[in-house]
Backbone as CSV, one residue per row, in Angstrom:
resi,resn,N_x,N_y,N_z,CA_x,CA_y,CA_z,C_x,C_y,C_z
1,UNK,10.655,15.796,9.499,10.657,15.117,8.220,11.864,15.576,7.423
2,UNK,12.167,14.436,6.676,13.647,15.054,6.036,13.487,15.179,4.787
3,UNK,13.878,16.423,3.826,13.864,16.477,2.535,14.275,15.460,1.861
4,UNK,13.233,15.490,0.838,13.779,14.286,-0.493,12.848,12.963,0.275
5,UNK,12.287,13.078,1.279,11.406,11.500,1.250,10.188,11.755,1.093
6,UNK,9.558,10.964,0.852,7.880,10.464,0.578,7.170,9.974,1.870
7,UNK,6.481,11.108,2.059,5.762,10.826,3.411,4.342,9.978,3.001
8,UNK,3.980,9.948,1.982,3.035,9.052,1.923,3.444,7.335,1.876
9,UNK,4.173,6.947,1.606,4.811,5.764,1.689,5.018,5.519,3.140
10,UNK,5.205,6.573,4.005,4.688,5.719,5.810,3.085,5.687,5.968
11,UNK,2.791,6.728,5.206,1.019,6.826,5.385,0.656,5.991,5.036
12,UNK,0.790,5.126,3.496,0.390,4.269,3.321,0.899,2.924,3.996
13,UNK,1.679,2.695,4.567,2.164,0.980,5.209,1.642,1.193,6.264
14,UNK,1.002,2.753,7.236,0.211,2.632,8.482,-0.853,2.137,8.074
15,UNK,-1.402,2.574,7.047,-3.031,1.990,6.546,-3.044,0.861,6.368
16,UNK,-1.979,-0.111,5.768,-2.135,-1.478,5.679,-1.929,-2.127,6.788
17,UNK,-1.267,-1.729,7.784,-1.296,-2.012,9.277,-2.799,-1.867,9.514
18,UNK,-2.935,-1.275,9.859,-4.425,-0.699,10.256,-5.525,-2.014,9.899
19,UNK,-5.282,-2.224,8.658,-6.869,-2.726,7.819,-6.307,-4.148,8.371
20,UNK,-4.667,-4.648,8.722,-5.061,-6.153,9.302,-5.197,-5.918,10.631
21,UNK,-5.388,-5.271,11.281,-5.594,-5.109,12.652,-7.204,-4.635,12.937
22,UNK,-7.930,-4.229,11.853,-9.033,-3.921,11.644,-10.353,-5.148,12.339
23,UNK,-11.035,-4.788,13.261,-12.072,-5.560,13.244,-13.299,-6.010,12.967
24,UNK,-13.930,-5.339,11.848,-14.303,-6.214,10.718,-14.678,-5.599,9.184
25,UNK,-15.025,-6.703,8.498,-14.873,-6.445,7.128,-15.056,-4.636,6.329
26,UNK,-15.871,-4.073,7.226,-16.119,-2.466,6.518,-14.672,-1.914,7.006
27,UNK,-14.442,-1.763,7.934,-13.118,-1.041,8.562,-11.517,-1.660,7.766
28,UNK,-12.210,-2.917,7.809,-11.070,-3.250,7.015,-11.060,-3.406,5.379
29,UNK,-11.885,-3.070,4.850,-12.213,-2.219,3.223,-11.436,-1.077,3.272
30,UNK,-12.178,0.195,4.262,-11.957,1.422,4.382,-10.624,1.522,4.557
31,UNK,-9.781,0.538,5.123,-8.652,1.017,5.365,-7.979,0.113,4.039
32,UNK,-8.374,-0.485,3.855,-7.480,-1.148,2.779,-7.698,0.249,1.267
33,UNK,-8.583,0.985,1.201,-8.896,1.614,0.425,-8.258,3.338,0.664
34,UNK,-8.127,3.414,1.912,-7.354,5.021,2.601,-5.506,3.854,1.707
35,UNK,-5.145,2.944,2.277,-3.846,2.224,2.069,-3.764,2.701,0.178
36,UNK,-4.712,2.199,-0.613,-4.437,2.002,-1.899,-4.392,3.562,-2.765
37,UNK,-5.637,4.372,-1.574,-5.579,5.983,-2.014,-3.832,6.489,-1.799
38,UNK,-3.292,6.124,-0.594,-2.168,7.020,-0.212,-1.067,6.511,-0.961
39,UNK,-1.076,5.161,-1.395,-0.187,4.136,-2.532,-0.154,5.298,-3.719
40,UNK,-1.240,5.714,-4.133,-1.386,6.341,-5.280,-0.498,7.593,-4.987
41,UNK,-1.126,8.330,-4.367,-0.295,9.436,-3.727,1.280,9.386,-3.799
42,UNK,1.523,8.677,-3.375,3.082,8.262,-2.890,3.435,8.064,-4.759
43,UNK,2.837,7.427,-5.580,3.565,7.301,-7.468,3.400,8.251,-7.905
44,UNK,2.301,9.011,-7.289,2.468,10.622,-8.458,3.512,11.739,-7.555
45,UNK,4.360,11.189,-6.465,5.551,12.171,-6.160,6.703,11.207,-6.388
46,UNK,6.614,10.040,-7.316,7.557,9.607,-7.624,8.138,9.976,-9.589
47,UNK,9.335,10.216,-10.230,9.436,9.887,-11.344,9.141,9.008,-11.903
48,UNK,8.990,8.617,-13.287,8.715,6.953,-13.823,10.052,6.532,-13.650
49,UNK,9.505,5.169,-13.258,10.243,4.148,-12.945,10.274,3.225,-12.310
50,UNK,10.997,2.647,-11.491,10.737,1.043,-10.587,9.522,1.591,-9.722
51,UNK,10.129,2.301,-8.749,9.880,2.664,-7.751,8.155,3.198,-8.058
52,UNK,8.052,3.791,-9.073,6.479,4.803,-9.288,5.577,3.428,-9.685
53,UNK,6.207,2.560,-10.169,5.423,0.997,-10.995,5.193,0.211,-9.533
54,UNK,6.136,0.378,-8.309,5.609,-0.266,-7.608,5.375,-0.131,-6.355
55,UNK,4.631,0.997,-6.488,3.659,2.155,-5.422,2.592,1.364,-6.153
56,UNK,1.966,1.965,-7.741,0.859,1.416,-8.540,0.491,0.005,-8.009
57,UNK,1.525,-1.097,-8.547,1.032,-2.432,-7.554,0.684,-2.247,-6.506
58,UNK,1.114,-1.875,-5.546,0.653,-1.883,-4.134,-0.657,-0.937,-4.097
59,UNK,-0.851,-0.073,-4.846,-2.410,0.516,-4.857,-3.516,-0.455,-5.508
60,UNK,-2.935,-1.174,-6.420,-3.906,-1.783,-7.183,-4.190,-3.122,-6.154
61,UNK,-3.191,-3.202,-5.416,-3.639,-4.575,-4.345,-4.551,-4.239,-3.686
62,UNK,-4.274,-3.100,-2.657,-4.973,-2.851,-1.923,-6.181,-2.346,-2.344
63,UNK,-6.609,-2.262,-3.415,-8.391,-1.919,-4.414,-8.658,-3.160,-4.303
64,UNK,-7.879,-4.295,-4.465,-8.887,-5.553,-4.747,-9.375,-6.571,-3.335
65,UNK,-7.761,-5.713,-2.334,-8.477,-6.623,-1.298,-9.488,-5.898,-0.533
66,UNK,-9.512,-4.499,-1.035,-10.586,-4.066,-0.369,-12.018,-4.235,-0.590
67,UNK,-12.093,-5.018,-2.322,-13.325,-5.112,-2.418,-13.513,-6.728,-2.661
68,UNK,-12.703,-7.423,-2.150,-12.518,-8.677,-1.666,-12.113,-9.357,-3.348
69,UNK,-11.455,-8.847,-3.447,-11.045,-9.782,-4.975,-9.868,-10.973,-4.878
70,UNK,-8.787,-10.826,-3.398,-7.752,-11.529,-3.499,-8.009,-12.557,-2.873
71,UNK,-7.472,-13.417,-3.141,-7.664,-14.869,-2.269,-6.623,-15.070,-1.268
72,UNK,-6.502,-15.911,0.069,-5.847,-15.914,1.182,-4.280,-15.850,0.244
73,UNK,-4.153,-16.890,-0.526,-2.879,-17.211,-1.531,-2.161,-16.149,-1.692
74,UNK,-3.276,-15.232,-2.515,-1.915,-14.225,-3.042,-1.992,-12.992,-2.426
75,UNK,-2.509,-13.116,-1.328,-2.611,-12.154,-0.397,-1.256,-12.288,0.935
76,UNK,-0.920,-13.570,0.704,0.420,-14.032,1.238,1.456,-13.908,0.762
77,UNK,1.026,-14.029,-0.565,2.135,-13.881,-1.407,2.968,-12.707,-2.325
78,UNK,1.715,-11.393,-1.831,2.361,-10.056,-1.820,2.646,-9.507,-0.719
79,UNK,2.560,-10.243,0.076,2.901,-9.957,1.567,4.019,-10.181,1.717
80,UNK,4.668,-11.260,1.212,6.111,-11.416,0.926,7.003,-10.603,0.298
81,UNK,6.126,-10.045,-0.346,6.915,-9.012,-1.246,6.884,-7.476,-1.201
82,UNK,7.051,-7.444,0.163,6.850,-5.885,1.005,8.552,-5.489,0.345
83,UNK,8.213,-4.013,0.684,8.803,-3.047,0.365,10.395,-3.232,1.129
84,UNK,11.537,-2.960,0.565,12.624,-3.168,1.239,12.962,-1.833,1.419
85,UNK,13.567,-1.967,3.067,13.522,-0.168,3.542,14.651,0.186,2.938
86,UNK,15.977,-0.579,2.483,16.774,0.443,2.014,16.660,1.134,0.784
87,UNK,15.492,0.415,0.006,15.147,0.977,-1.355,14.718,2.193,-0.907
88,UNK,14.159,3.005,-0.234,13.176,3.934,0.075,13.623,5.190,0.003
89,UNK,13.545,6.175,0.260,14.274,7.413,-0.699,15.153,7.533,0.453
């Protein structure tokens, strides 16, 4: 591991892997919910700023699809809006 990165930010994009590869709805809660725990993780080793605001989104997604709040729509449509690797520390 190399100084200066955020190892929870791979922890968490394995968990969101995980929960769509998940076969069925509890496993794929649990993991959508390990995804939104390690999201969190990953903003409190960030400073404020872009980057700490959008760890938070991505935790707060993954709370709602875990307790089924998102609809197929915008569940596509933050899917689009994954993380760009060169932003990453």
């Amino acid at each position: 591991m190399s100084f200066g990165k955020n190892p929870y930010v791979v922890k968490a994009q394995t968990a969101e892997q995980k929960a769509a590869a998940a076969p069925d709805d509890i496993a794929k809660a649990r993991a959508y919910r390990d995804a939104a725990h390690q999201w969190e993780r990953a903003a409190t080793r960030e400073g404020p700023g872009k980057r700490r605001d959008e760890y938070e989104q991505f935790a707060e997604k993954n709370r709602r699809l875990a307790n089924g709040e998102l609809l197929q729509d915008e569940e596509d449509e933050l899917a689009q809006a994954a993380i760009d690797p060169k932003t990453l520390n």
